[in-house]
N, CA, C and O atoms as a GROMACS GRO file, in nm:
protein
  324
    1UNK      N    1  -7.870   7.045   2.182
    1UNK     CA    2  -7.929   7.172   2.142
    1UNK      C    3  -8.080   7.156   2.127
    1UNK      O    4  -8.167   7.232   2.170
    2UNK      N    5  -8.094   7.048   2.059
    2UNK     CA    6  -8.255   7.078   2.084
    2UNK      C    7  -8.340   6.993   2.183
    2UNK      O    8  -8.457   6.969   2.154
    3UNK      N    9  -8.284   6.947   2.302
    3UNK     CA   10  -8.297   6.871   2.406
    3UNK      C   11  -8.348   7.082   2.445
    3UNK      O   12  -8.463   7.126   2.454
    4UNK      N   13  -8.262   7.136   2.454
    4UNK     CA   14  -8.274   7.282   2.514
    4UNK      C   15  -8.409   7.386   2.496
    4UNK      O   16  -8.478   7.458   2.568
    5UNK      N   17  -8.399   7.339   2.325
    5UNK     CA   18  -8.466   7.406   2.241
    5UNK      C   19  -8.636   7.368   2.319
    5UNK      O   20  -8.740   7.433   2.330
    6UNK      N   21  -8.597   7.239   2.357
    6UNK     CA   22  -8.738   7.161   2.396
    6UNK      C   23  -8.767   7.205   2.536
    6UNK      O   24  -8.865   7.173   2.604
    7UNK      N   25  -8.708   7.252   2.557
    7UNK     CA   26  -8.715   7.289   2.734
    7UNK      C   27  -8.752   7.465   2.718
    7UNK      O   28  -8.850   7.519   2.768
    8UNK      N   29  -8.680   7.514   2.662
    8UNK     CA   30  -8.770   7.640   2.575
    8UNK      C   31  -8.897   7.663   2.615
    8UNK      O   32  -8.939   7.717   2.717
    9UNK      N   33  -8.960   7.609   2.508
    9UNK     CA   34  -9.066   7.570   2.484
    9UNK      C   35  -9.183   7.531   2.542
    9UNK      O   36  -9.299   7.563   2.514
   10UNK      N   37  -9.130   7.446   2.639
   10UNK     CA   38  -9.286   7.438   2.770
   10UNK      C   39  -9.326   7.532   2.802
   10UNK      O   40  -9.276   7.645   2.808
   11UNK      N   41  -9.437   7.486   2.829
   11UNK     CA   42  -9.576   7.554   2.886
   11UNK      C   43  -9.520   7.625   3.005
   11UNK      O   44  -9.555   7.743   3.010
   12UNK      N   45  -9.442   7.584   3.104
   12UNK     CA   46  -9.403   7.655   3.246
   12UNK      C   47  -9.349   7.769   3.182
   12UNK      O   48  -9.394   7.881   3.210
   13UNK      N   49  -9.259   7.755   3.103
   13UNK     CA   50  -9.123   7.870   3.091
   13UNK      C   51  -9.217   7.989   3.007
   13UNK      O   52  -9.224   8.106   3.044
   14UNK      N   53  -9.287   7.933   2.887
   14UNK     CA   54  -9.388   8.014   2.803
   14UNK      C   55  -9.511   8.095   2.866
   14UNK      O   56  -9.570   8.167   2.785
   15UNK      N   57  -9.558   8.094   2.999
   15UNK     CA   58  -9.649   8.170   3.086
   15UNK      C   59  -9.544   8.244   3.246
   15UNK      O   60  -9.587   8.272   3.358
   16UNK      N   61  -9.397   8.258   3.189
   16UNK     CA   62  -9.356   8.354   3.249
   16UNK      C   63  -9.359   8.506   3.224
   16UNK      O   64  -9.316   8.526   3.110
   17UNK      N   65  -9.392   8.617   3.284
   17UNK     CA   66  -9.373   8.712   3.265
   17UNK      C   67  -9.277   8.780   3.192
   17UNK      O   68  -9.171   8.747   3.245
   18UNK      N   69  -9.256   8.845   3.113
   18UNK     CA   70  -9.112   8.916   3.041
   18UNK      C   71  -9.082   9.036   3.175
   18UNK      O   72  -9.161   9.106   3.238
   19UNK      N   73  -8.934   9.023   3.183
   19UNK     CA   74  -8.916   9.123   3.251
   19UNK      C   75  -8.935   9.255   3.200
   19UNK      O   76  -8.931   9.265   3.077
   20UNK      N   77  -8.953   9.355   3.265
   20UNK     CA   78  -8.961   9.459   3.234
   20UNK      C   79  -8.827   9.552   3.302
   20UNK      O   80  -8.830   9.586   3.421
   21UNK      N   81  -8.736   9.581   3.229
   21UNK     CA   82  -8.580   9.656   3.302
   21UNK      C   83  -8.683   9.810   3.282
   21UNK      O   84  -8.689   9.882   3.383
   22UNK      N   85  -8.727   9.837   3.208
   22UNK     CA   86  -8.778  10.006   3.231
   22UNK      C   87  -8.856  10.057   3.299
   22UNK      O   88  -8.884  10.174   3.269
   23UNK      N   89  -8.945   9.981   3.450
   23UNK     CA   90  -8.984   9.981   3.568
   23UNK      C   91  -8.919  10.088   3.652
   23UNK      O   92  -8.979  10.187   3.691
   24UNK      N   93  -8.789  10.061   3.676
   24UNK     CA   94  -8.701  10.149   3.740
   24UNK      C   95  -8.714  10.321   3.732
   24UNK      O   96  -8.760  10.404   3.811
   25UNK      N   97  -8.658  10.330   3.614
   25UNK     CA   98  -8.667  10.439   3.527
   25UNK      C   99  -8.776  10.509   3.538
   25UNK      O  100  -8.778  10.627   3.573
   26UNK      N  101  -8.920  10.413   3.496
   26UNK     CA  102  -9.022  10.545   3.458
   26UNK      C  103  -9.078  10.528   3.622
   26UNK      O  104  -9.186  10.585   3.639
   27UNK      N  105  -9.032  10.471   3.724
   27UNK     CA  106  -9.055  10.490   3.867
   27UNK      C  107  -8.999  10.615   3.922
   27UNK      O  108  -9.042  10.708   3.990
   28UNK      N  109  -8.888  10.584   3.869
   28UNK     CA  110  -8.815  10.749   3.924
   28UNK      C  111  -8.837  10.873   3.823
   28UNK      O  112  -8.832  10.981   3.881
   29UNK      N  113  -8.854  10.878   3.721
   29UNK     CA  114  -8.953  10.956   3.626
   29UNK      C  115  -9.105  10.971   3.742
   29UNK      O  116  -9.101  11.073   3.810
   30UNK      N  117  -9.147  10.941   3.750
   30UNK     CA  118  -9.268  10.970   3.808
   30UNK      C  119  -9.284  11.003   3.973
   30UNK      O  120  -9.376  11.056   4.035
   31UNK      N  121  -9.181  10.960   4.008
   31UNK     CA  122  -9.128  11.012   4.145
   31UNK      C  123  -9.059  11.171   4.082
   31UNK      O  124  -9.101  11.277   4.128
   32UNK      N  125  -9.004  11.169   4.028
   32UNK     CA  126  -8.960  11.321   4.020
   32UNK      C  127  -9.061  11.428   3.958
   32UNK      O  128  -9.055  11.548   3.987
   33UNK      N  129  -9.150  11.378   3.874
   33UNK     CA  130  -9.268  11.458   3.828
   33UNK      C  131  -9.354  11.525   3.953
   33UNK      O  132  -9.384  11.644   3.967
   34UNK      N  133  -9.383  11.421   4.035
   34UNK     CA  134  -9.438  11.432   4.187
   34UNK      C  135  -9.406  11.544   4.259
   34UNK      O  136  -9.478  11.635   4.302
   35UNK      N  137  -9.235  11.518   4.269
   35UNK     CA  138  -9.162  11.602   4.338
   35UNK      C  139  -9.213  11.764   4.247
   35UNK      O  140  -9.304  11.835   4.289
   36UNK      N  141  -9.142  11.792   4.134
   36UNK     CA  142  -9.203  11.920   4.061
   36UNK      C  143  -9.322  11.955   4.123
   36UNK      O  144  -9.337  12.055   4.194
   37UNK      N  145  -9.431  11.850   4.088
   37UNK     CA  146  -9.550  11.945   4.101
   37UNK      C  147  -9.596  11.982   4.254
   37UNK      O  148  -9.682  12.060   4.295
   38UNK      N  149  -9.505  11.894   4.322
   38UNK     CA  150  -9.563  11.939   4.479
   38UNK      C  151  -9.440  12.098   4.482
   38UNK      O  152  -9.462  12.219   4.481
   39UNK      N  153  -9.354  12.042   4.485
   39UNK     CA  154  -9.274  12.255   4.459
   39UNK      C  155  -9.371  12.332   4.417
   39UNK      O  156  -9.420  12.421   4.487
   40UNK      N  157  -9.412  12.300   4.279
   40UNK     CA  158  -9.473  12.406   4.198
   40UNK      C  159  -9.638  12.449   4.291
   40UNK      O  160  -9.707  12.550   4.305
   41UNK      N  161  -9.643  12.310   4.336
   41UNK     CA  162  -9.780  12.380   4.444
   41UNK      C  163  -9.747  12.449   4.589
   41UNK      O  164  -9.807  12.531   4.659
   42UNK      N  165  -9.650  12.391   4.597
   42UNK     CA  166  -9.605  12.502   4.732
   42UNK      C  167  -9.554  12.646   4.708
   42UNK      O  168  -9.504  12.700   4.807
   43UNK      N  169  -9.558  12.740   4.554
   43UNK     CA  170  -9.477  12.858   4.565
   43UNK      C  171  -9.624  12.924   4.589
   43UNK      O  172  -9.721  12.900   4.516
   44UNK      N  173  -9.626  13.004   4.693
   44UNK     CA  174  -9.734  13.132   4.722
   44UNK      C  175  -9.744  13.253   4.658
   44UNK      O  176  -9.846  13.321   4.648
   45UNK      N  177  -9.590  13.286   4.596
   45UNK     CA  178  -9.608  13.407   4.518
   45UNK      C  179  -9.470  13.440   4.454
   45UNK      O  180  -9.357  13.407   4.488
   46UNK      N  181  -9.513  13.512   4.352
   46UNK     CA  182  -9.386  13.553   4.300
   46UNK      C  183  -9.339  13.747   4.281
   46UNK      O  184  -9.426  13.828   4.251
   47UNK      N  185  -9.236  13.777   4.300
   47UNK     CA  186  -9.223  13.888   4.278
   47UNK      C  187  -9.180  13.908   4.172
   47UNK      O  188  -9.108  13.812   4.146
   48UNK      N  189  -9.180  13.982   4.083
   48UNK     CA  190  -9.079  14.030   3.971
   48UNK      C  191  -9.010  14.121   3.951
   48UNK      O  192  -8.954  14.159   3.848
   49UNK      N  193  -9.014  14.173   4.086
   49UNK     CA  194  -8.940  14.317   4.064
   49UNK      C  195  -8.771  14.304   4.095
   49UNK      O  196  -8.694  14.400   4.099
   50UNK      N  197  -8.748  14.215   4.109
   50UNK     CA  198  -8.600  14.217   4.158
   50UNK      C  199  -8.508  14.218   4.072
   50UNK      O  200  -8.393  14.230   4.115
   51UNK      N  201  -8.523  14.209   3.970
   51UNK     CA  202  -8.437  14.280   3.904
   51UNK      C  203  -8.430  14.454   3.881
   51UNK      O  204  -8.332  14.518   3.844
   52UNK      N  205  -8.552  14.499   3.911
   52UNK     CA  206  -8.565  14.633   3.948
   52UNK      C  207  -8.526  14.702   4.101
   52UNK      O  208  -8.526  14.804   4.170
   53UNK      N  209  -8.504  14.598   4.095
   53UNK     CA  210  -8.414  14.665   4.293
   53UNK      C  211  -8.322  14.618   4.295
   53UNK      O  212  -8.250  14.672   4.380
   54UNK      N  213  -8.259  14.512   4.229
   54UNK     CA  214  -8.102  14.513   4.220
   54UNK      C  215  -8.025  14.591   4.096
   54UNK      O  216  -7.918  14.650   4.076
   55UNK      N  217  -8.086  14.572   4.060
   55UNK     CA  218  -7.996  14.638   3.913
   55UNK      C  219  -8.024  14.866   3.910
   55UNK      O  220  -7.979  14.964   3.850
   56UNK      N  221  -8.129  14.833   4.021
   56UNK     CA  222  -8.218  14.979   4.000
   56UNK      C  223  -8.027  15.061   4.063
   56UNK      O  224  -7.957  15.149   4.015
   57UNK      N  225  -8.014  14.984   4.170
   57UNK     CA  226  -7.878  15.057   4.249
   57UNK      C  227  -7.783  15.089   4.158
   57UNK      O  228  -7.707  15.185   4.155
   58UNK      N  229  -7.796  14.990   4.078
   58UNK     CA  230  -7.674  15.032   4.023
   58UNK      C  231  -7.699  15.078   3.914
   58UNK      O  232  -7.600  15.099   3.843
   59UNK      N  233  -7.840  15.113   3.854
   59UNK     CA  234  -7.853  15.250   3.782
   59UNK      C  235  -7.828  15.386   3.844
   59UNK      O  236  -7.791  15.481   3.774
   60UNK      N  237  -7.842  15.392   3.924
   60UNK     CA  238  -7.844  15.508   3.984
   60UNK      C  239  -7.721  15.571   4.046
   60UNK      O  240  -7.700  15.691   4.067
   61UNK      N  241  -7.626  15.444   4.077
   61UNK     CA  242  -7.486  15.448   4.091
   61UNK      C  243  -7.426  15.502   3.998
   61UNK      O  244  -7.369  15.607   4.029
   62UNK      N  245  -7.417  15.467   3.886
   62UNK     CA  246  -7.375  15.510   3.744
   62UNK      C  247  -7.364  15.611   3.702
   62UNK      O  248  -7.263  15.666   3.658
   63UNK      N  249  -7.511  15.663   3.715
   63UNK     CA  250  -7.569  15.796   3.740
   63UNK      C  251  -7.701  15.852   3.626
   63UNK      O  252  -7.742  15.965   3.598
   64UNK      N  253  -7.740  15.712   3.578
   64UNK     CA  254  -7.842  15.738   3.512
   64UNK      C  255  -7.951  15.765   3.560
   64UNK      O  256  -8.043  15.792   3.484
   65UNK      N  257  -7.973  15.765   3.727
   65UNK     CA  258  -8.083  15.782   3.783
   65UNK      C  259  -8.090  15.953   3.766
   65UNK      O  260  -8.179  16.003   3.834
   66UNK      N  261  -8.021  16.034   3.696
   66UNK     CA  262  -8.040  16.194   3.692
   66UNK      C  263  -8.173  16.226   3.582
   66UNK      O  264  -8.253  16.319   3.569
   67UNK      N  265  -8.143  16.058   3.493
   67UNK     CA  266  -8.264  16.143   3.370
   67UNK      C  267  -8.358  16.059   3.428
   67UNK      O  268  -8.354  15.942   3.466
   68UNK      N  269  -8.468  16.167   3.425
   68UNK     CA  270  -8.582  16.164   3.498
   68UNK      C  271  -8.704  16.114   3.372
   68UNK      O  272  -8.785  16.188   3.315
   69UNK      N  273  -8.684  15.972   3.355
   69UNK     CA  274  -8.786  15.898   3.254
   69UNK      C  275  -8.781  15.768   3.311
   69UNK      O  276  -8.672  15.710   3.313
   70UNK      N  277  -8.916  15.694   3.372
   70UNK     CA  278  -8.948  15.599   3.387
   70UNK      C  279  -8.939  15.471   3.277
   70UNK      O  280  -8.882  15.363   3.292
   71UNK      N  281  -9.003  15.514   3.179
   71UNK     CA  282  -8.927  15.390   3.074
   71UNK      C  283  -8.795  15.393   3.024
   71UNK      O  284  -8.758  15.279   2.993
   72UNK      N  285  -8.704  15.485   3.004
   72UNK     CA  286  -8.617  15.517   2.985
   72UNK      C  287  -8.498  15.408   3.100
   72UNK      O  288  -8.391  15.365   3.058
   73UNK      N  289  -8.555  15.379   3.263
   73UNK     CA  290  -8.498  15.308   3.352
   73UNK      C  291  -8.538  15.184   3.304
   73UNK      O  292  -8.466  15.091   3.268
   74UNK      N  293  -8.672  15.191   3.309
   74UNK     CA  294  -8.764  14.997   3.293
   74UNK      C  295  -8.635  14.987   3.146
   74UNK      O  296  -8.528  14.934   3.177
   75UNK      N  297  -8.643  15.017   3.054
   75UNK     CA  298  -8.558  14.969   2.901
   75UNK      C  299  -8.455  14.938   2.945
   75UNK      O  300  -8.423  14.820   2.930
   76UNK      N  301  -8.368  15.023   3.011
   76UNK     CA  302  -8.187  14.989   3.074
   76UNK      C  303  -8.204  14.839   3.150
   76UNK      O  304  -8.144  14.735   3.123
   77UNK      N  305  -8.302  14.863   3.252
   77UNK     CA  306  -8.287  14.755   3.379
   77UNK      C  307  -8.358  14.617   3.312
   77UNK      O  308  -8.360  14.516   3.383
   78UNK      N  309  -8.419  14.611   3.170
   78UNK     CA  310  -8.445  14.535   3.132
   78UNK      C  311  -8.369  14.459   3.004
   78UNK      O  312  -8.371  14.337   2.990
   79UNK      N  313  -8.321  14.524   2.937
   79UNK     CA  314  -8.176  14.508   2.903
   79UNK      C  315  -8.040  14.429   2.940
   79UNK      O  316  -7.971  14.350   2.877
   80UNK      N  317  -8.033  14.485   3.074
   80UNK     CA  318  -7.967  14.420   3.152
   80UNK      C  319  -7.952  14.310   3.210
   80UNK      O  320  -7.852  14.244   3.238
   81UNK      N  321  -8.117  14.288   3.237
   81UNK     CA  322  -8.172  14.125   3.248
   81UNK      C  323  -8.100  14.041   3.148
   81UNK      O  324  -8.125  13.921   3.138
   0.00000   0.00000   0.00000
């Protein structure tokens, strides 16, 4: 045991590097951050109205499209969201 202990201890074994196991991890952490922000730089635009053109049909289906109030639709179709 301490034949071991002594082998420990040298100078060779004592100027090895510690591994590092969490290399992996924050590699692919930072590979996927990458990924995000190149998406997030490729969107050109956004619409927001689509929930006002899908949901608008089927206000109007219903038959709430008779009362004739613009916020009265935006409140329902947002609601609905």
């Amino acid at each position: 045991m301490s034949e071991a202990e002594d082998y420990i201890r040298t100078p060779q074994l004592q100027q090895q590097p510690e591994l590092d196991f969490d290399e992996a991890a924050r590699r692919q952490e930072e590979e996927a951050i990458t990924a995000a922000e190149n998406f997030l730089s490729s969107i050109n635009s956004v619409t927001l109205d689509a929930p006002k053109q899908i949901l608008g049909k089927e206000f109007d289906r219903i038959g709430f499209g008779a009362i004739d109030d613009d916020i009265f639709r935006s409140l329902v179709i947002a609601r609905l969201s």
